[in-house]
Short mmCIF file of the C-alpha atoms (twelve columns), coordinates in Angstrom:
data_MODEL
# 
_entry.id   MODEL 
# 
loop_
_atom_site.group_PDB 
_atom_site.id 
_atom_site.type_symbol 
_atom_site.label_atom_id 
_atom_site.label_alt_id 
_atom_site.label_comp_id 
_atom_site.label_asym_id 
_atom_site.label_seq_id 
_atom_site.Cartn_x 
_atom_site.Cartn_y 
_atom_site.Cartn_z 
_atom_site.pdbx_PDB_model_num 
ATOM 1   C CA . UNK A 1   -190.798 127.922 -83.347  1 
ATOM 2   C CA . UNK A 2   -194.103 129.157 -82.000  1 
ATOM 3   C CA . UNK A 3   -195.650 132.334 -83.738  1 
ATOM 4   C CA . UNK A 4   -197.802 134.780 -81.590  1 
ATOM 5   C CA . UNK A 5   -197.428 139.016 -81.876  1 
ATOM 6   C CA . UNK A 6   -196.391 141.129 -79.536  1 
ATOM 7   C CA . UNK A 7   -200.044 143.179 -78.645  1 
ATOM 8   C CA . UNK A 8   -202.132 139.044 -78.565  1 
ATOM 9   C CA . UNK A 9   -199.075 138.384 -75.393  1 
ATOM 10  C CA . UNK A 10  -199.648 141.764 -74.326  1 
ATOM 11  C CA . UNK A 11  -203.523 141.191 -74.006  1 
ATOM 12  C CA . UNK A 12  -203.575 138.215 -72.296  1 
ATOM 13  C CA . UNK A 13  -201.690 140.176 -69.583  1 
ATOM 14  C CA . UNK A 14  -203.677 142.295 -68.644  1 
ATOM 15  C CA . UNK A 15  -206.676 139.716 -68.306  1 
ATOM 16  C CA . UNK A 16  -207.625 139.032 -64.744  1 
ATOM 17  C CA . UNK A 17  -205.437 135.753 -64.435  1 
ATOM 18  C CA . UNK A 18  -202.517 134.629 -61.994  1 
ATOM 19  C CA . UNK A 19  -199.024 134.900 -63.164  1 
ATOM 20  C CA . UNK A 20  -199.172 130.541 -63.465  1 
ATOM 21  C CA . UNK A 21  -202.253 131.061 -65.490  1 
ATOM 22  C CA . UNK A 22  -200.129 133.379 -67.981  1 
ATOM 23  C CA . UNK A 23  -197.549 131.291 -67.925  1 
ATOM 24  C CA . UNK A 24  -199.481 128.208 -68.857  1 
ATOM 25  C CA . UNK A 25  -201.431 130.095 -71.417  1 
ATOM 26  C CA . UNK A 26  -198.190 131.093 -73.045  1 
ATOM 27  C CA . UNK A 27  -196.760 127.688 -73.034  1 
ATOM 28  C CA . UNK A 28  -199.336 125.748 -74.028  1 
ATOM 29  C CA . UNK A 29  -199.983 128.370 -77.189  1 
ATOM 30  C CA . UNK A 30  -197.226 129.949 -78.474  1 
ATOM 31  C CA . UNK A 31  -194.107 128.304 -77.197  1 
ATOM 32  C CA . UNK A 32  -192.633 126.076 -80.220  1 
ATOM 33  C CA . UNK A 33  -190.294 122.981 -79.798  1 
ATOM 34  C CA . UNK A 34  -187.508 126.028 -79.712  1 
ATOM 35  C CA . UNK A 35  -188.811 127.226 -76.775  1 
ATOM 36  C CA . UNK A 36  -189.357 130.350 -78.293  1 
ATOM 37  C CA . UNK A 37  -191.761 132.057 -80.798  1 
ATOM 38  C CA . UNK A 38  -192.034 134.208 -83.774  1 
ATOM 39  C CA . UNK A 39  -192.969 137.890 -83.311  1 
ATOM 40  C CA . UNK A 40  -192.879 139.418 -86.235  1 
ATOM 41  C CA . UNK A 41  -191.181 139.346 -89.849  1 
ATOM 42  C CA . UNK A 42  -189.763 141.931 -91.713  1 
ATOM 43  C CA . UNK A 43  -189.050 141.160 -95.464  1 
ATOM 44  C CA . UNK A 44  -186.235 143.380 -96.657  1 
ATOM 45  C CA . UNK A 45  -186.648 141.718 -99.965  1 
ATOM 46  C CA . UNK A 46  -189.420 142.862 -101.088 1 
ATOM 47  C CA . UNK A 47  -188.388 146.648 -101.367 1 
ATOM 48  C CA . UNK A 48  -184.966 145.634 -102.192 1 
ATOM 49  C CA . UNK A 49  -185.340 145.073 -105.722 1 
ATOM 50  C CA . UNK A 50  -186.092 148.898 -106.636 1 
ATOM 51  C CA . UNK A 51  -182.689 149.540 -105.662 1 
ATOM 52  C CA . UNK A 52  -181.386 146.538 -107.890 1 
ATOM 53  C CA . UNK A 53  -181.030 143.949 -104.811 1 
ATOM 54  C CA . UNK A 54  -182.540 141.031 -106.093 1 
ATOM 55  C CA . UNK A 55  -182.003 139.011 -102.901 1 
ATOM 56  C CA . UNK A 56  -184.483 137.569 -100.160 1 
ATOM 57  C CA . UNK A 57  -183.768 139.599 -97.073  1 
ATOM 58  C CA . UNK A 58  -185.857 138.516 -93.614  1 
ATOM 59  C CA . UNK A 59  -185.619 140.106 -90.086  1 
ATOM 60  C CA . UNK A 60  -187.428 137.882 -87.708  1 
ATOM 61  C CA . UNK A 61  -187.965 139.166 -84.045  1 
ATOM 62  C CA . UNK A 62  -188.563 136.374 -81.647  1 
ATOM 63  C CA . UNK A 63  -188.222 135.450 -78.142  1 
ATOM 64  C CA . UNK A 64  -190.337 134.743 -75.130  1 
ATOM 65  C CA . UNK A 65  -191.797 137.017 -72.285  1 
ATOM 66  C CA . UNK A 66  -191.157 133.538 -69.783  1 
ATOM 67  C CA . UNK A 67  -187.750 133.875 -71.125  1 
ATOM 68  C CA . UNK A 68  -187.625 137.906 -71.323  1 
ATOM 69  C CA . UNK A 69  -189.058 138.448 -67.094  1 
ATOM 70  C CA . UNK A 70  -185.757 136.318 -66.224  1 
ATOM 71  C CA . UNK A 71  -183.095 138.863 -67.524  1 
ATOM 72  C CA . UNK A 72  -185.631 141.726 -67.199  1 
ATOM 73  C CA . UNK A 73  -185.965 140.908 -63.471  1 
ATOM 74  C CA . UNK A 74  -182.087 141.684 -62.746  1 
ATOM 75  C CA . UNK A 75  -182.538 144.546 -65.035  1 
ATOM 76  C CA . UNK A 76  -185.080 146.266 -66.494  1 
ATOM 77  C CA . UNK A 77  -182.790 147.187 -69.402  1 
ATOM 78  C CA . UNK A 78  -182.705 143.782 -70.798  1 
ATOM 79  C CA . UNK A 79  -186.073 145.017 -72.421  1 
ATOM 80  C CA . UNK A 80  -184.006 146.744 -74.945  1 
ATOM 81  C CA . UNK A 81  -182.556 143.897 -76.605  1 
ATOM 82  C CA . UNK A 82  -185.678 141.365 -75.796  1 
ATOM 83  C CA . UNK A 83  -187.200 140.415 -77.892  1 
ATOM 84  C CA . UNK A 84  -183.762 139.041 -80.011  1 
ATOM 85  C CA . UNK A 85  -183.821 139.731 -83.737  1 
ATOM 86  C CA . UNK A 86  -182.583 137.727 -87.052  1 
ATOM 87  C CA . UNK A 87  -181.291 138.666 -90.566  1 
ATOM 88  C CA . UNK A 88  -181.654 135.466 -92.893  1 
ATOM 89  C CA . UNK A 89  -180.187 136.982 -96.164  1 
ATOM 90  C CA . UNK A 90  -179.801 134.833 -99.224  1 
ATOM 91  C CA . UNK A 91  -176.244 135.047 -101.063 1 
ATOM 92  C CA . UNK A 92  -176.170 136.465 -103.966 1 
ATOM 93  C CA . UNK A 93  -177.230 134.202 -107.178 1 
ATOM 94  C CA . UNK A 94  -179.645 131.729 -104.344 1 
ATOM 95  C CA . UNK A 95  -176.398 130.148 -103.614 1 
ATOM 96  C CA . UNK A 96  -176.703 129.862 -99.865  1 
ATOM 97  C CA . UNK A 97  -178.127 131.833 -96.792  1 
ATOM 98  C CA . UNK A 98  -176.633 133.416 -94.413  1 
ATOM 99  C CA . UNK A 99  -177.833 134.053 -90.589  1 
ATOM 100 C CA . UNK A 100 -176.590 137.210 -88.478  1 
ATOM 101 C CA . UNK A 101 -177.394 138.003 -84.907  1 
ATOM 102 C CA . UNK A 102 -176.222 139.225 -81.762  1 
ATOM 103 C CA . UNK A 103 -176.169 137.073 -78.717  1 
ATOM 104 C CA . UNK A 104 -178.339 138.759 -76.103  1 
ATOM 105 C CA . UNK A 105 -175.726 138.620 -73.060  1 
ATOM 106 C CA . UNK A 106 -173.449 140.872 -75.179  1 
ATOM 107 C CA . UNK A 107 -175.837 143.546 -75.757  1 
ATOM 108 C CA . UNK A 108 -178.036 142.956 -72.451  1 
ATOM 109 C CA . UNK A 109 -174.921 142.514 -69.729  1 
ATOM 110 C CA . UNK A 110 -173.688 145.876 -69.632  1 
ATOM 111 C CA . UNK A 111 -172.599 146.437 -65.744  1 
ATOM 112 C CA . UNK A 112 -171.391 143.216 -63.446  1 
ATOM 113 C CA . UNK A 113 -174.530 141.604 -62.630  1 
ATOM 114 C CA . UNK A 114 -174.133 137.773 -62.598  1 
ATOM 115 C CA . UNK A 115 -178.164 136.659 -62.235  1 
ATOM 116 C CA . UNK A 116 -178.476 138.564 -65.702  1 
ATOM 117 C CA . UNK A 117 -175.595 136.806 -67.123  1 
ATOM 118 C CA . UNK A 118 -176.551 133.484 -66.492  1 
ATOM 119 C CA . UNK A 119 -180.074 134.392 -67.416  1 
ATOM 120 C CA . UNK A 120 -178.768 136.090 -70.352  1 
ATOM 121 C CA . UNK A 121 -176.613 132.980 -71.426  1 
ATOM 122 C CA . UNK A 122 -179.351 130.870 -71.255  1 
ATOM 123 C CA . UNK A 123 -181.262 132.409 -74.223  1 
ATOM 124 C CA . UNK A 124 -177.568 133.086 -76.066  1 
ATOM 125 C CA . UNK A 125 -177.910 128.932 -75.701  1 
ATOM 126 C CA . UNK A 126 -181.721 128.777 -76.979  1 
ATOM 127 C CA . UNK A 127 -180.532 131.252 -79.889  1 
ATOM 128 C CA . UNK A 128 -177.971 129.544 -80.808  1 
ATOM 129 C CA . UNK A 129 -179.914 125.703 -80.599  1 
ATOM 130 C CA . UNK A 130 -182.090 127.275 -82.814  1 
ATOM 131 C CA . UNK A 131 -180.139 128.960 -85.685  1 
ATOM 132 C CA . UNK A 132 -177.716 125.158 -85.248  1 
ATOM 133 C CA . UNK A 133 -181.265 123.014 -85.811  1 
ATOM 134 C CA . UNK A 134 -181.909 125.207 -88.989  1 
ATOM 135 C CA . UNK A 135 -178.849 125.783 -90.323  1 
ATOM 136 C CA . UNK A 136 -178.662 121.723 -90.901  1 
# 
């Protein structure tokens, strides 16, 4: 998986470029094997312990804004649930991790709208691909 934040993607926006010069830009940068990248971690962990949870906790929020423009295209509500977000939690004693998330097209495909849903289902697919290749 690629890392960039949210605000470097942002900037690079609003330069004077051509929507195929963002696009490569982004690609050629950020975009990891995955086909997506790493926005930001949140590490749950390391406040848990006061409260006597002595696990590693991690929220990762990751997606793509190539990926993102072709659900928020159909509807500009998809922004709400892009980028998609991960809780890797370690089970209790180290013995094991566990991965949680949401597939986008269940949160994102609210009304009938079949360009969102296939554009939806295609990052469900990338998600998934993703947790599969780590979970090995």
């Amino acid at each position: 998986m690629g890392k960039t934040s949210i605000p470097e993607i942002v900037e690079i926006a609003q330069r004077p470029i051509s929507e195929a010069e963002y696009r490569r830009i982004i690609e050629e940068r950020f975009v990891g094997k995955s086909g997506l990248m790493l926005f930001y971690e949140i590490d749950h962990g390391g406040w848990l312990s006061k409260f006597g949870i002595n696990r590693r906790v991690v929220r990762w929020i990751l997606g793509n804004p190539l990926f993102a423009i072709t659900m928020i295209q159909h509807d500009i509500t998809a922004g709400l649930f892009a980028p998609v977000e991960i809780l890797v939690t370690e089970a209790e004693e180290g013995r094991g991790t566990t991965i949680t998330y949401v597939r986008p097209s269940s949160l994102m495909v609210i009304d009938e709208n079949k360009p969102l849903m296939e554009a939806a289902a295609k990052l469900d697919k990338k998600v998934d691909d993703l947790i599969s290749s780590v979970a090995q």
